[in-house]
VOGU-3710 file (C-alpha; in Angstrom, 3 decimals, decimal comma):
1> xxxxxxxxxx> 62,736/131,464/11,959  65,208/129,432/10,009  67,708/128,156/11,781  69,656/126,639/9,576  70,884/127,279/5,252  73,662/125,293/4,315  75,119/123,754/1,294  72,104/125,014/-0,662  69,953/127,098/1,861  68,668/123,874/2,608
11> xxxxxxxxxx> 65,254/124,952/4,759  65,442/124,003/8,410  63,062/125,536/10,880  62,160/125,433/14,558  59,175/122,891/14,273  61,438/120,113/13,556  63,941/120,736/16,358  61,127/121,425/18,639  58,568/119,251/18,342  59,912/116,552/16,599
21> xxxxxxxxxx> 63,650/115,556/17,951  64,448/113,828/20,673  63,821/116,051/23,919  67,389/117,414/25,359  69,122/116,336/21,807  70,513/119,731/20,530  70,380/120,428/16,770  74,082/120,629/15,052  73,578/121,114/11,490  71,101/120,644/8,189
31> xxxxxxxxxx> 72,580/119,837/4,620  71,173/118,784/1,412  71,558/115,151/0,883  70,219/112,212/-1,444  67,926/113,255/-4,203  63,823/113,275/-4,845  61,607/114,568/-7,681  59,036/116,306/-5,671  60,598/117,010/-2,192  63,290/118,612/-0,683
41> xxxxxxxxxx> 65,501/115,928/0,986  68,526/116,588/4,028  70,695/115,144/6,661  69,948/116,650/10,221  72,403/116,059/12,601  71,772/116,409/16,459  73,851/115,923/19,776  72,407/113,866/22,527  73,031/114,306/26,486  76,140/112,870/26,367
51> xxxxxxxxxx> 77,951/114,284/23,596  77,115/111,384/20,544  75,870/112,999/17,634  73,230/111,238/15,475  71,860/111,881/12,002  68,117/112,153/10,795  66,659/111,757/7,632  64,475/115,235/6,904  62,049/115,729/4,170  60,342/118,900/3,471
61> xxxxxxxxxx> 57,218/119,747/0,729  55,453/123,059/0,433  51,214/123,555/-0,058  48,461/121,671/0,658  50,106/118,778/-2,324  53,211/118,701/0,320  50,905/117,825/3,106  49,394/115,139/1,639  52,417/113,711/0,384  54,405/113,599/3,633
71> xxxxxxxxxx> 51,138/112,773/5,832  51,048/109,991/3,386  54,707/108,399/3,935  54,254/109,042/7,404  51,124/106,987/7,980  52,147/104,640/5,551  55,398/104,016/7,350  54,117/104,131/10,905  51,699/101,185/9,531  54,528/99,469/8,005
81> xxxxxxxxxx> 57,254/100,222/10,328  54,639/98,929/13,105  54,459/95,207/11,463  57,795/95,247/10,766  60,472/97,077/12,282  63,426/97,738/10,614  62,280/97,204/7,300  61,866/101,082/6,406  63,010/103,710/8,265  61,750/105,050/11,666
91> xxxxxxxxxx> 58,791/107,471/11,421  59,444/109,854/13,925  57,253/113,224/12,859  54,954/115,012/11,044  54,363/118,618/11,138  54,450/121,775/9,666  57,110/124,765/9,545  56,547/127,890/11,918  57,133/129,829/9,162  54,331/131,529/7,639
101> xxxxxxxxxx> 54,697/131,271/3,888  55,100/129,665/1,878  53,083/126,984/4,072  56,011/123,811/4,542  55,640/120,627/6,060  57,732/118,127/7,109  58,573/114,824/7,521  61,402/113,261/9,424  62,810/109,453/10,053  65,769/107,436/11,044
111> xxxxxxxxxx> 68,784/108,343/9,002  69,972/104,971/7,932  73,175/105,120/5,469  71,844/102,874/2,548  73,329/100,943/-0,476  71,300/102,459/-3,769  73,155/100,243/-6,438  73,101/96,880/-5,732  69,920/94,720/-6,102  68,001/93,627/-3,168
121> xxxxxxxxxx> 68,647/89,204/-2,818  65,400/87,872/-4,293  65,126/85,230/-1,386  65,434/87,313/1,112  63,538/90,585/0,031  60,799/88,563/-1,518  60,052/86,743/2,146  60,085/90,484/3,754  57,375/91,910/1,061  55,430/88,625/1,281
131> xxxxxxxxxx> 55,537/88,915/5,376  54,592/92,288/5,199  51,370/91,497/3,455  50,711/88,165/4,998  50,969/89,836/8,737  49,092/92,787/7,572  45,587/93,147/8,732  43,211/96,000/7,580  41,753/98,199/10,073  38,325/98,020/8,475
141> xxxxxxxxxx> 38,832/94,579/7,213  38,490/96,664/3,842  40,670/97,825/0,721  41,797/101,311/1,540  43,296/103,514/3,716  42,597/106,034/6,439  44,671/108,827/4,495  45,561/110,300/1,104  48,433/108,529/-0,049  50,541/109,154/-3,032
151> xxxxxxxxxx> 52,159/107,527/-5,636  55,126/109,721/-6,956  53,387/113,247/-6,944  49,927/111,685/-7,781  47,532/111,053/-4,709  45,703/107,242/-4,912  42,156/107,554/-4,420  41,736/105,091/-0,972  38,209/105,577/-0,074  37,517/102,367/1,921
161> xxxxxxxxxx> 35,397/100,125/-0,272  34,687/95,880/0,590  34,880/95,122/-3,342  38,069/94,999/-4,745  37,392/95,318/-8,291  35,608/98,150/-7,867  38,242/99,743/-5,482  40,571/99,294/-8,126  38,871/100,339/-10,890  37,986/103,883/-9,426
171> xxxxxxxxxx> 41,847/103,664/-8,756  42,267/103,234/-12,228  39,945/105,836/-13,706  41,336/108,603/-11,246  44,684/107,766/-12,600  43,855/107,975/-16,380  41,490/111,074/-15,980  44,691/112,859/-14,842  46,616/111,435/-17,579  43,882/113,035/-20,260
181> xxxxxxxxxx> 44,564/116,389/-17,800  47,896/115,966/-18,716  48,479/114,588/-21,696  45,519/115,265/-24,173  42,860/113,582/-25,611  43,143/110,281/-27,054  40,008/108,506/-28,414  41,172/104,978/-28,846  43,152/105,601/-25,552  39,912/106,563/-23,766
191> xxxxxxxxxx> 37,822/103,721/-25,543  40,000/101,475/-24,283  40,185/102,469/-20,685  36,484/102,769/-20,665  36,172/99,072/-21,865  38,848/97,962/-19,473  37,220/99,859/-16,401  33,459/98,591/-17,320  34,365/94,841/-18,672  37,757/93,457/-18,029
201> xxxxxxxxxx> 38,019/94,900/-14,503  34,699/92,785/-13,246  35,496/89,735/-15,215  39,874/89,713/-14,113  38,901/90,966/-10,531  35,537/89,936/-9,827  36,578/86,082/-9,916  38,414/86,918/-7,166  35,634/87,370/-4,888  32,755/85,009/-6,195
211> xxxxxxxxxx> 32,303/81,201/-5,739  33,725/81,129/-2,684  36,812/83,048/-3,375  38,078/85,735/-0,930  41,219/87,624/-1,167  42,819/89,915/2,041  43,105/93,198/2,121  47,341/93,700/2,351  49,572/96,346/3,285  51,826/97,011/0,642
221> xxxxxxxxxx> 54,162/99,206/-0,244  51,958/101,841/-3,155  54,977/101,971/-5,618  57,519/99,138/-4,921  60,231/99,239/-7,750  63,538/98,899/-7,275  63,939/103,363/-6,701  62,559/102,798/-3,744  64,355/100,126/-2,049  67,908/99,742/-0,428
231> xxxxxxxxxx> 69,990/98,127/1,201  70,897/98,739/4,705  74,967/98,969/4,591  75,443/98,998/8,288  73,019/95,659/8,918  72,880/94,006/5,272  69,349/94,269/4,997  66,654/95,163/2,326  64,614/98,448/3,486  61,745/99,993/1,958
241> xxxxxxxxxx> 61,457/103,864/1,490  59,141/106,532/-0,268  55,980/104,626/0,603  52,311/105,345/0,088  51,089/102,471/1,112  47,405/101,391/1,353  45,334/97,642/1,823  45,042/96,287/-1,774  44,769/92,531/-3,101  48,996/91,732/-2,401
251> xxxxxxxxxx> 49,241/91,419/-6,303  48,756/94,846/-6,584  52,577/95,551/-5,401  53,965/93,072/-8,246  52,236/95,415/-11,280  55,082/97,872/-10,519  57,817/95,654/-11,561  56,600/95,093/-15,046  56,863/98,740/-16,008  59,838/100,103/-17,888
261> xxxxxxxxxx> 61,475/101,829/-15,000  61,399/98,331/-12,978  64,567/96,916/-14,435  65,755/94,894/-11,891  62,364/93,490/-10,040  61,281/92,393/-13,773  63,361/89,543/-13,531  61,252/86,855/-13,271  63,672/85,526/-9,605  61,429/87,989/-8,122
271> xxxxxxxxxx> 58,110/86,990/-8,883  58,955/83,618/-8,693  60,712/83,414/-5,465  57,796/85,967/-3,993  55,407/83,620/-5,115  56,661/80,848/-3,428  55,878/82,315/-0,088  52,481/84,067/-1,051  50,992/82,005/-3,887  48,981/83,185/-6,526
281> xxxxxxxxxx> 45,151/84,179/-6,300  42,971/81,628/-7,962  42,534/81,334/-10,896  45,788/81,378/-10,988  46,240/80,704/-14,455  44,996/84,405/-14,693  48,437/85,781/-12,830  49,996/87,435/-15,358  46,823/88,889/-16,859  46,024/90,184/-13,163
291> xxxxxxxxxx> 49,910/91,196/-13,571  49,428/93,166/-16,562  45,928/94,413/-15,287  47,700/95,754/-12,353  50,532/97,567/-14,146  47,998/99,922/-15,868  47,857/101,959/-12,700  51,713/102,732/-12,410  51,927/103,046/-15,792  49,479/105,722/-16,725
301> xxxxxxxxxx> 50,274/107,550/-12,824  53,725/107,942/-14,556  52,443/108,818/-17,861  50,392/111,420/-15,549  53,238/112,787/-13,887  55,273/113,218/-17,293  53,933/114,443/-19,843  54,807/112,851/-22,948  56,227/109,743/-21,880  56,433/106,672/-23,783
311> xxxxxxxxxx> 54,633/104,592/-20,824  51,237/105,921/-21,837  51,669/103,664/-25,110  52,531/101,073/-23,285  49,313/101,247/-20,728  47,560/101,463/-24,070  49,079/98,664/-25,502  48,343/96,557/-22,595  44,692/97,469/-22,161  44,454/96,295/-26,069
321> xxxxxxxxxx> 45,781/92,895/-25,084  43,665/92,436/-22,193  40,706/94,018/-24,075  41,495/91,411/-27,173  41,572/88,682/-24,770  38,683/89,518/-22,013  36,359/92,378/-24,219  37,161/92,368/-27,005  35,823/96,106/-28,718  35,848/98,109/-32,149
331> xxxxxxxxxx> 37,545/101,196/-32,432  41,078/100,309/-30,466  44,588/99,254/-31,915  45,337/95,386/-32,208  47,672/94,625/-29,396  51,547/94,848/-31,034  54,015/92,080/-28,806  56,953/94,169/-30,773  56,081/97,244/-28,583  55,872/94,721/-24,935
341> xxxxxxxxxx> 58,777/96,310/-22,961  57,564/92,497/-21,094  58,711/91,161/-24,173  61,576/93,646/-25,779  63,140/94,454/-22,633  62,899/97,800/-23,191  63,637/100,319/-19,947  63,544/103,512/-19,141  65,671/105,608/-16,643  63,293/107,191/-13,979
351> xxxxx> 62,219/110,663/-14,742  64,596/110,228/-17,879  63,756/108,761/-21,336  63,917/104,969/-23,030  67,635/103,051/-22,104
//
């Protein structure tokens, strides 16, 4: 049932080459390649009819959490890849293994070789994510999406909903209810989120909708930092990867590149230039509020995902600041600009600790 274990017993199976490759292509050879937290990642090379070999980009996840990642990326980048061709990788299957247990699944794409290190131009990446939620157009003309998706390891709640303040604050308390799973109880921590979810989520997000107002539901990306972008060495273009995409107000992609772990996409070229081709929401005085707003959810899904990381003082610091400003409430920390990584610059290496 395997049919291939190399450099690592890296798990190959029949479904792939079967159902997934291209018909009379002949599988060569698996290896491990690249690197991911919560999947297995490898090469797959096959030979066509007439004797060229090409590579293919193979993912593999075990359980019913595996399926839900991978059927996430693969919707997500069917729906992107759709829009925009050649801005992530080709989707080109879904499945699971024919071996029994433990239950695997699969996802597999274009193998495109890709530059990791240098930072995507802000002119030209900033157009691509801007087209990519101008172009966009939800199937329900709602926020939400027709599968699980997942950010990192952590699935987004994307039950289709018309209001998008209260599509993202159920977002928001799914995300911090697993952070309490994970990482304890914290009574000022849950005051706050409670005060955030009830009071500054209507009166940030609500405006945005009322008098008038209407924002689109958007494509985007689910967790666009700069881990999960590259740079296409053979063509020279930006390319989006790992997605878990779903429709959301197109702010909702920026939050990610205030966190700590968005090094490069915090510089404010980014916003700036992106801005230029997708303006701000009115009020637009309320940007960076929505900004920091917005950066709660990545924050405290990474929090979530590892346990005792310094983010989940930083999503608590934020909700005090937008609490002090919006709600103001008894019982929470005064918001401390000394502990703003917006402010201090301070980083952290993903999956690692504070730079």
């Amino acid at each position: 049932e395997v049919l291939g274990q190399l450099n690592g017993e890296f798990p190959m199976d029949e479904a792939v080459i079967e159902e997934v490759l291209p018909k009379n292509s002949t599988f060569v050879s698996v290896e491990s390649y690249g690197s991911s937290a919560w999947t297995t990642t490898g090469r797959v090379t096959a030979r066509d009819v007439d004797g060229t070999q090409k590579a293919y980009f193979l993912k593999v996840a075990y359980g019913e959490h595996g399926r839900i990642m991978l059927n996430g990326e693969w919707e997500s980048s069917k729906a992107i890849h759709e829009l925009m061709p050649g801005f992530v990788p080709e989707p080109l299957g879904f499945g699971r293994y024919k071996l029994k247990k433990p239950a695997t699944w699969f996802y597999l794409c274009e193998f495109i070789d890709m530059d990791l290190e240098t930072a995507p131009d802000p002119v030209d990446f900033t157009a691509k994510v801007s087209e990519l939620h101008k172009t966009s157009r939800s199937p329900t003309g709602k926020f939400g999406f027709h599968v699980t998706t997942c950010d990192g390891k952590i699935p987004h709640v994307v039950t289709w909903e018309e209001n998008w303040a209260n599509f993202f604050a159920r977002l928001l308390t799914c995300v911090c209810k697993l952070d309490l799973e994970t990482n304890g109880p914290w009574p000022e921590f849950e005051r706050a989120t409670a005060q955030i979810v009830t009071k500054v989520v209507p009166r940030l997000l609500g405006d945005l909708q009322t008098e008038g107002r209407q924002i689109k539901p958007c494509l985007i990306h689910g967790d666009l930092y700069e881990g999960n972008v590259g740079i296409n060495i053979e063509m020279g273009d930006s390319i989006l990867y790992d997605v878990g995409s779903y429709y959301a107000h197109n702010e909702m992609d920026l939050g990610q590149w205030r966190l700590e772990f968005s090094s490069v996409f915090r510089s404010k070229l980014y916003t700036h230039h992106y801005l230029q081709n997708y303006a701000a929401a009115e009020p637009t005085d309320e940007f960076d509020d929505r900004n920091r707003l917005y950066s709660l959810e990545g924050t405290i899904n990474y929090s979530a995902g590892h346990p005792g990381s310094s983010l989940r003082k930083t999503a608590y610091n934020n909700m005090c600041y937008l609490c002090e400003k919006f709600a103001p409430i008894n019982g929470i920390d005064t918001y401390d600009a000394k502990s703003d990584p917006s402010i201090t610059g301070a980083r952290i290496k993903m999956h690692e600790g504070l730079i």
